[in-house]
DOVOFI-670389 format. One record per residue (C-alpha): z, x, y; residue in one letter; residue number from 1. Coordinates in pm, 1 decimal, decimal comma. Last residue first. Example, Ala and Ser with C-alpha at 12.3 -4.5 7.8 and 13.67 -1.06 7.14 Angstrom:
<atoms>
@w->714,0	u->1367,0	v->-106,0	r->S	k->2 .
@w->780,0	u->1230,0	v->-450,0	r->A	k->1 .
</atoms>
This chain:
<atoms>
@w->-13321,7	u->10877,3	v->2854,1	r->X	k->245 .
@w->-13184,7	u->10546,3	v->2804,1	r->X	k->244 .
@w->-12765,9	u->10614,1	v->2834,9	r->X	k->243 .
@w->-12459,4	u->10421,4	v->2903,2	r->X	k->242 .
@w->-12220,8	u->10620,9	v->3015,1	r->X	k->241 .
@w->-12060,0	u->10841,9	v->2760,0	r->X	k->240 .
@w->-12109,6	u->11158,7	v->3001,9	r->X	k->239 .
@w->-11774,6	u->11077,1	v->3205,4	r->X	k->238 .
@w->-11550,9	u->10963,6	v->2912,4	r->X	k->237 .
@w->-11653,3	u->11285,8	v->2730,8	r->X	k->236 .
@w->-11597,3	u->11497,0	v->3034,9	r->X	k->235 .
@w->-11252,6	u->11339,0	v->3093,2	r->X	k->234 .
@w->-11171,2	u->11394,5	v->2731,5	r->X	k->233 .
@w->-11296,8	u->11744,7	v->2708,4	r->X	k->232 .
@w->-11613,1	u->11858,1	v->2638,7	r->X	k->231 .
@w->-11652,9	u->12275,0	v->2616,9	r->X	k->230 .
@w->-12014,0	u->12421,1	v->2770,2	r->X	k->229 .
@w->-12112,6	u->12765,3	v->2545,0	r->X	k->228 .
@w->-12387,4	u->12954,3	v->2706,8	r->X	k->227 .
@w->-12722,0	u->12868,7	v->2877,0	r->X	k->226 .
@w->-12713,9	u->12713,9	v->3164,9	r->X	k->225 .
@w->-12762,6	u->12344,5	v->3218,4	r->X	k->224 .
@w->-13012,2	u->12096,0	v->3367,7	r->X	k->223 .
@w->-13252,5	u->12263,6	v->3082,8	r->X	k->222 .
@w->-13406,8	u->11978,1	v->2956,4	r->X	k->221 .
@w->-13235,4	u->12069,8	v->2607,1	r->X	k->220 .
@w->-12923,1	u->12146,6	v->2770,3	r->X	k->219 .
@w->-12838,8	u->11799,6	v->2954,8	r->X	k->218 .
@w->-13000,3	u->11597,0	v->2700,8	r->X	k->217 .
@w->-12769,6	u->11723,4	v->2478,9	r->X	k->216 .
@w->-12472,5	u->11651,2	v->2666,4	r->X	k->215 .
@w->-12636,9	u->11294,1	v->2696,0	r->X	k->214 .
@w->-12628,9	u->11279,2	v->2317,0	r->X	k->213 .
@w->-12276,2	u->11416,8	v->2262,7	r->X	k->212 .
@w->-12138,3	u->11172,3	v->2585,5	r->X	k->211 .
@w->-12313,8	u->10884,6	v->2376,6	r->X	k->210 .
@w->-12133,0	u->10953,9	v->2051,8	r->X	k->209 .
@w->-11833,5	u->11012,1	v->2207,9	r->X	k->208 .
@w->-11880,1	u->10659,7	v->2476,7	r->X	k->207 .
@w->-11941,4	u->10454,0	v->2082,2	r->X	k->206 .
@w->-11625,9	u->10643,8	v->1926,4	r->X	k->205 .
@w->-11410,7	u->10475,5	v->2151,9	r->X	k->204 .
@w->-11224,1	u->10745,9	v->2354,9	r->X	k->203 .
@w->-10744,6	u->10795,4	v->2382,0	r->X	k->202 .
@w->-10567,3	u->11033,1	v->2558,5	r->X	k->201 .
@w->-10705,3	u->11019,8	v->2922,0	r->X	k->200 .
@w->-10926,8	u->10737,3	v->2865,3	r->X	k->199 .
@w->-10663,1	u->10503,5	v->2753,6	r->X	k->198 .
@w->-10436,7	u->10394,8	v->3085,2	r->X	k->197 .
@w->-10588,0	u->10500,6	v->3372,9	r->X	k->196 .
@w->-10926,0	u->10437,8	v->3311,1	r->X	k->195 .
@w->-10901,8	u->10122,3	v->3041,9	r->X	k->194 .
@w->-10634,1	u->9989,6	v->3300,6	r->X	k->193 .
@w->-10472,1	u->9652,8	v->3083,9	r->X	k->192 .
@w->-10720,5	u->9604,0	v->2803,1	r->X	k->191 .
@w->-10750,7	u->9967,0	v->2767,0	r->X	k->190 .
@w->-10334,4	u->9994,7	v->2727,9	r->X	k->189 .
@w->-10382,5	u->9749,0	v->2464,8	r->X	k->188 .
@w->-10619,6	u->9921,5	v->2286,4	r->X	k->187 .
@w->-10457,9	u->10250,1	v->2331,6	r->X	k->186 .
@w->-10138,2	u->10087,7	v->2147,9	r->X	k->185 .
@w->-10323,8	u->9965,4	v->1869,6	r->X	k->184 .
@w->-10497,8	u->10287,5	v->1815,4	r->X	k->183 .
@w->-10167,4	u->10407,3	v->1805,9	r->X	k->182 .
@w->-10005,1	u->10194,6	v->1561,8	r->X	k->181 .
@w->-10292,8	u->10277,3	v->1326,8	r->X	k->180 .
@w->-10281,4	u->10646,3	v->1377,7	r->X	k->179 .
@w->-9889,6	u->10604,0	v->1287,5	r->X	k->178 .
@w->-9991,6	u->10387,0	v->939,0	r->X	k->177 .
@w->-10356,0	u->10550,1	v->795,4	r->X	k->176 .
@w->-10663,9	u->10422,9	v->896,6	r->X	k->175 .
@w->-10953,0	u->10387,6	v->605,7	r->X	k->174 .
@w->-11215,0	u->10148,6	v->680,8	r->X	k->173 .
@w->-11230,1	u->10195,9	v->1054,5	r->X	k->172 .
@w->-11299,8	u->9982,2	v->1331,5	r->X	k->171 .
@w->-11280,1	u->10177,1	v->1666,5	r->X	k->170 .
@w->-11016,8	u->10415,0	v->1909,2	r->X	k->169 .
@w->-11087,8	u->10770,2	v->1850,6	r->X	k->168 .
@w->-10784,6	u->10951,8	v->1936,5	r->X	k->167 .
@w->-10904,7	u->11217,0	v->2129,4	r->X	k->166 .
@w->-11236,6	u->11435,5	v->2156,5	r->X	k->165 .
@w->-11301,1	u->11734,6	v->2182,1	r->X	k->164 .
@w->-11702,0	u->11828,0	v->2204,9	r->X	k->163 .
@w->-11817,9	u->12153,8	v->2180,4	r->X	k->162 .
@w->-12164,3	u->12219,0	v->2325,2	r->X	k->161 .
@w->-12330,0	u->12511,7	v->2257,2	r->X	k->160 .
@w->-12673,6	u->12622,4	v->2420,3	r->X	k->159 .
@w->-12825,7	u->12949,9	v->2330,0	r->X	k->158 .
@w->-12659,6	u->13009,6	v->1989,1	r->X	k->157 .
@w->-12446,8	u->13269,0	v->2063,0	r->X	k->156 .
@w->-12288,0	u->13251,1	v->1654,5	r->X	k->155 .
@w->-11970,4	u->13350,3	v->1779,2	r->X	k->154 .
@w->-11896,3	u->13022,1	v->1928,1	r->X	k->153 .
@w->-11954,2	u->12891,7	v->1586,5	r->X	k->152 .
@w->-11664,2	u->13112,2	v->1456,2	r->X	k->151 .
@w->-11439,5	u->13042,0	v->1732,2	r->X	k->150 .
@w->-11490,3	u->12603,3	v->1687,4	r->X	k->149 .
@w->-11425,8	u->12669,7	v->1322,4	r->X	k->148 .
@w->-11124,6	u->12865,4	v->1417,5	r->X	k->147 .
@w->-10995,7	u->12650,4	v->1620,5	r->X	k->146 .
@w->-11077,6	u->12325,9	v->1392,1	r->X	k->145 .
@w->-10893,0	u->12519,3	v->1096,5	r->X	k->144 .
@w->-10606,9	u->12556,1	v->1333,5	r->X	k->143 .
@w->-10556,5	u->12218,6	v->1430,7	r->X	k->142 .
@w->-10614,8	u->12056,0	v->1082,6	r->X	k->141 .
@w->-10335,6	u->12308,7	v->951,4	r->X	k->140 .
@w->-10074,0	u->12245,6	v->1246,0	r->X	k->139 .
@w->-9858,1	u->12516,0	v->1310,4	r->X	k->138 .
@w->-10077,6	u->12578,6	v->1603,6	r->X	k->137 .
@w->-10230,8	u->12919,9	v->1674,5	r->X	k->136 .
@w->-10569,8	u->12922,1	v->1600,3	r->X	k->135 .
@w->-10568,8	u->12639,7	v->1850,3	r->X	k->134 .
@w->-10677,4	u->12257,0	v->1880,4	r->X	k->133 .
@w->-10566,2	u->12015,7	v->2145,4	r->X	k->132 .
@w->-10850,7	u->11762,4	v->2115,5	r->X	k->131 .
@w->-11094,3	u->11742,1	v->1826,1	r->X	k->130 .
@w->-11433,0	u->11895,3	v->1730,6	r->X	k->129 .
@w->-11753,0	u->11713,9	v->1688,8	r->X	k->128 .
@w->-12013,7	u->11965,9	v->1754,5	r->X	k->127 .
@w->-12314,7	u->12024,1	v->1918,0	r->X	k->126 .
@w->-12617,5	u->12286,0	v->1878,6	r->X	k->125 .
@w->-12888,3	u->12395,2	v->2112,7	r->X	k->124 .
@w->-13168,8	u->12597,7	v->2081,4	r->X	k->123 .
@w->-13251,1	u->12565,6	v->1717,0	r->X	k->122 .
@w->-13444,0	u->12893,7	v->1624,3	r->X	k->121 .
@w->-13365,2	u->12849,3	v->1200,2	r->X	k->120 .
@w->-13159,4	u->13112,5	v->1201,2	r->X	k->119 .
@w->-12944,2	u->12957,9	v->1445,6	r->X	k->118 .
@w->-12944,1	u->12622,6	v->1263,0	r->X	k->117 .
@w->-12868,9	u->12776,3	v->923,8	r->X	k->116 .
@w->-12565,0	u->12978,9	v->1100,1	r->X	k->115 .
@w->-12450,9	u->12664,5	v->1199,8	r->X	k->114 .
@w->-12510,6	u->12476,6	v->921,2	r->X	k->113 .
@w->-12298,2	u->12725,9	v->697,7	r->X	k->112 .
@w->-12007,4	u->12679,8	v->958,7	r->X	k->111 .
@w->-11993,7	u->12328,5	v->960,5	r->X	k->110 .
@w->-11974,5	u->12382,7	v->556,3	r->X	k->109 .
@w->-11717,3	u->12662,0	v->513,5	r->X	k->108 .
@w->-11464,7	u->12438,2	v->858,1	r->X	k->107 .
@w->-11491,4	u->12089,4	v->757,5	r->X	k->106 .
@w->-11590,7	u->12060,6	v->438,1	r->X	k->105 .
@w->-11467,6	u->12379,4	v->214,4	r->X	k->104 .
@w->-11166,0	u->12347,2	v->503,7	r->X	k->103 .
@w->-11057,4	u->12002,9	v->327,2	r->X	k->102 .
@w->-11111,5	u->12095,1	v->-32,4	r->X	k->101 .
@w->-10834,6	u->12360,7	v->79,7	r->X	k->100 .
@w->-10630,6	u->12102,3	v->256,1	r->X	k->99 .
@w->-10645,1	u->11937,1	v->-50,5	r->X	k->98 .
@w->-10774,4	u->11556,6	v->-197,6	r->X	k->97 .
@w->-11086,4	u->11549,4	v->-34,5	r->X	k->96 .
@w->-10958,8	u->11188,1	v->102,4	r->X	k->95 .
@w->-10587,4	u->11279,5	v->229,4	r->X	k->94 .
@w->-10693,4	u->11606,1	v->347,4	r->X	k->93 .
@w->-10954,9	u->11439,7	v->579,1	r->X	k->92 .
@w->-11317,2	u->11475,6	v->618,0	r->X	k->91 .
@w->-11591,3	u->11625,3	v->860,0	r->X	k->90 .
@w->-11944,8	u->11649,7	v->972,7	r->X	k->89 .
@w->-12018,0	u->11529,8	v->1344,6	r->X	k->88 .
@w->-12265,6	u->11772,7	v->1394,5	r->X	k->87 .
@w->-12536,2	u->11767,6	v->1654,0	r->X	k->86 .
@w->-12863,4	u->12018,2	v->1618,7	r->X	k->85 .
@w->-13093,8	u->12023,8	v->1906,0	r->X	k->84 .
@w->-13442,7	u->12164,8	v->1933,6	r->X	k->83 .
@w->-13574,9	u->12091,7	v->1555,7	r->X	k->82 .
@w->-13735,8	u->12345,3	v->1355,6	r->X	k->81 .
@w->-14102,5	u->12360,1	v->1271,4	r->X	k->80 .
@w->-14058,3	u->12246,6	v->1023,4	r->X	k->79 .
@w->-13786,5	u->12122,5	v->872,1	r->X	k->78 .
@w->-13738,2	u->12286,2	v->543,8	r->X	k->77 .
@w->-13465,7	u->12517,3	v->675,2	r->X	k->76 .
@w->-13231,8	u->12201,9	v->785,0	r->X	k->75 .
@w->-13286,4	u->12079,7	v->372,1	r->X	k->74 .
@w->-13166,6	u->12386,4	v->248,4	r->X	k->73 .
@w->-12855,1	u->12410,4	v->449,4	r->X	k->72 .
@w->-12822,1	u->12028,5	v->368,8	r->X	k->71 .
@w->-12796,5	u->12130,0	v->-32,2	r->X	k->70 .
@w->-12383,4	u->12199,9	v->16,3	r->X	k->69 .
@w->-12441,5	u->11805,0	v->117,6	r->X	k->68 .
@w->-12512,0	u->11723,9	v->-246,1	r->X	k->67 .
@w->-12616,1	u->11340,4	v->-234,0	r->X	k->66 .
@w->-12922,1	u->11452,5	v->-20,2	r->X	k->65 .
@w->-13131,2	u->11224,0	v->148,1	r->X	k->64 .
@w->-13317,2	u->11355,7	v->405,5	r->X	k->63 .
@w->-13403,6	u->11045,9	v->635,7	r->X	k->62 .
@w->-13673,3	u->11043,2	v->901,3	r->X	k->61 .
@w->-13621,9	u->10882,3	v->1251,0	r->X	k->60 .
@w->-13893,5	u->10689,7	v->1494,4	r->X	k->59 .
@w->-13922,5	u->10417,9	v->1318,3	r->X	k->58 .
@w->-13591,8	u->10315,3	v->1379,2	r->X	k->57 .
@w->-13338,6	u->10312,2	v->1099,1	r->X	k->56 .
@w->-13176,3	u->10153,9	v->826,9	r->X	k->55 .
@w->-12948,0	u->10371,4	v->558,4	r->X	k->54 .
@w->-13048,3	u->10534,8	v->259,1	r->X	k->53 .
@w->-12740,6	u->10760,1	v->80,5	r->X	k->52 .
@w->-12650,6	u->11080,1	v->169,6	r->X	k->51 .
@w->-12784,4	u->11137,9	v->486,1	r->X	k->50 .
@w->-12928,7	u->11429,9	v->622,4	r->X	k->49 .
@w->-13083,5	u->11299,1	v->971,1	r->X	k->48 .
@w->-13377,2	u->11381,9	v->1142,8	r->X	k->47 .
@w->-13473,6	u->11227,7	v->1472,1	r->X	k->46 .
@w->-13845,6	u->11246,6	v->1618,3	r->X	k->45 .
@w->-13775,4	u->11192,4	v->2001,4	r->X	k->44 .
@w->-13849,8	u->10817,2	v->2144,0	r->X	k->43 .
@w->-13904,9	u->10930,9	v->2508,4	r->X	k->42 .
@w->-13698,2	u->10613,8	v->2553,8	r->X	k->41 .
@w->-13361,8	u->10716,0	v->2424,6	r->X	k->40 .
@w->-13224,3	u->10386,8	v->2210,6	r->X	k->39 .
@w->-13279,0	u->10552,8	v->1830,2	r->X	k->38 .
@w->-13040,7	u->10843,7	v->1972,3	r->X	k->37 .
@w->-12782,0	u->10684,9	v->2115,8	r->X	k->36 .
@w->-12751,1	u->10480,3	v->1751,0	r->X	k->35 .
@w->-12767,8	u->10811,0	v->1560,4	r->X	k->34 .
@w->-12473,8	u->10930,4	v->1769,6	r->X	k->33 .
@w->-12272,6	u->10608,9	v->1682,5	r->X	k->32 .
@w->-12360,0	u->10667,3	v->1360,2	r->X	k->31 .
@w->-12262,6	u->11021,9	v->1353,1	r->X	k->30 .
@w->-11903,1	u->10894,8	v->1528,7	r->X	k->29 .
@w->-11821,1	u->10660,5	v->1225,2	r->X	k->28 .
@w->-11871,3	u->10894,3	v->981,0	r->X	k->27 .
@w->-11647,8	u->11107,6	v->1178,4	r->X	k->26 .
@w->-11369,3	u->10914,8	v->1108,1	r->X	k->25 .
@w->-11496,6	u->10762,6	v->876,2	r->X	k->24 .
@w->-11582,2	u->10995,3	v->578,8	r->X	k->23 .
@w->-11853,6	u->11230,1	v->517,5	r->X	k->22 .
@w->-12113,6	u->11330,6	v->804,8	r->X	k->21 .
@w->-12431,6	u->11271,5	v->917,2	r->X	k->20 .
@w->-12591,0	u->11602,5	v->1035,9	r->X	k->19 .
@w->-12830,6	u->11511,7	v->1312,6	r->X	k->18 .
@w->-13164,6	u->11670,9	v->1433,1	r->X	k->17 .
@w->-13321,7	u->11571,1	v->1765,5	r->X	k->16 .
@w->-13727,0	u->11764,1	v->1810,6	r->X	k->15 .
@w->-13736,0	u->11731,5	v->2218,5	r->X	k->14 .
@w->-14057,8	u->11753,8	v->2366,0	r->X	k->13 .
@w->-13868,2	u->11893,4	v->2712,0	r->X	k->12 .
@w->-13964,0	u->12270,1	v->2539,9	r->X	k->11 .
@w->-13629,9	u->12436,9	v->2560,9	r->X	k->10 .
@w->-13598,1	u->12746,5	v->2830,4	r->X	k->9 .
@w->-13673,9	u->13067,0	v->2677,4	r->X	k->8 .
@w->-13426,4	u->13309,9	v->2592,3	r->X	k->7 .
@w->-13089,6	u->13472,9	v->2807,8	r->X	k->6 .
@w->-12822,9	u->13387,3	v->2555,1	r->X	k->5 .
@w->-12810,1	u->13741,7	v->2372,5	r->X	k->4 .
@w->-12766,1	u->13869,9	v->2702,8	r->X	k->3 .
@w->-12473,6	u->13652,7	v->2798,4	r->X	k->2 .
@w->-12298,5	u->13666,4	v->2489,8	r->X	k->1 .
</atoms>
């Protein structure tokens, strides 16, 4: 990996490219990614395949696609090709109706814009991932993620940044009964010690969207080496300061 990792350091013009995503609770994370984003000062240009119009800054162009097995097409048409490519595409089984409808999203998909975005020349590439994954959990979700998370690793795209986040604590449409319970529970905890208590298990989706931007940052400008740079919780609470750029 190391020698196919060794290229030119990323211009400091940076191009931001975004892959909105399908249901909440990752929906929720690519907006809060888009918002980091739209507040950076150096204003980069911002693309983001959507698919349906949304309001944004001035600064960022839509690509409206309501068939997101199209968005491979769309990330070659950008020219000339973004810098950084963040990814917070994903669904549940519940809501694409079978785990197998489920991997066609989260793990065929991911993976097809991955290997778009390395043929492409994008430098550095981040993705939403989740906590405690493994190839070898008897957990479906869990594995798929692994493997997913293996398979882009593969890639050697100069910079990746995997990003594993926890329960996401926020407002979401669709919550089912345990993960509402806990999110209730981390709340409370955060009112009480929000470092002691909820960081270590627990991350509003604002601080993940702003750790993935600032991680970003971090590559594109070339404050890290080149190779693949895992997020954990701590690291997520950590980076998801409050950024400007």
């Amino acid at each position: 990996m190391a020698a196919a990792q060794r290229r030119e350091v990323l211009r400091t013009d940076i191009c931001q490219y975004i892959v909105k995503n399908l249901t909440w609770k990752l929906e929720e994370i690519g907006s809060q990614i888009l918002m980091a984003l739209q507040k950076l000062t150096q204003k980069p240009t911002i693309y983001a395949l959507v698919r349906r119009d949304i309001p944004v800054s001035s600064n960022t162009q839509l690509k409206i696609q309501t068939d997101p097995t199209q968005w491979s097409n769309d990330l070659k048409e950008i020219q000339p090709a973004p810098d950084v490519f963040l990814s917070a595409l994903g669904t549940t089984r519940a809501q694409a109706g079978s785990l197998a409808a489920q991997r066609a999203i989260d793990y065929d998909l991911n993976l097809s814009l991955a290997r778009t975005a390395k043929e492409s020349g994008i430098k550095t590439y981040v993705l939403i991932s989740a906590a405690h994954v493994s190839t070898k959990s008897m957990f479906p979700y869990s594995r798929m993620k692994a493997e997913l998370e293996d398979a882009v690793m593969a890639l050697e795209i100069p910079y990746t940044v995997i990003v594993r986040p926890g329960l996401l604590v926020g407002t979401r449409k669709h919550t089912r009964f345990a993960e509402a319970i806990l999110q209730t529970i981390a709340k409370s905890l955060g009112m009480i010690s929000k470092t002691w208590l909820m960081d270590c298990w627990a991350q509003d989706v604002d601080v993940i969207g702003r750790a993935a931007v600032a991680a970003a940052l971090g590559c594109s400008e070339g404050k890290r080496k080149e190779g693949v740079w895992i997020l954990e919780q701590s690291d997520i609470v950590r980076l998801g300061k409050d950024i400007s750029g």
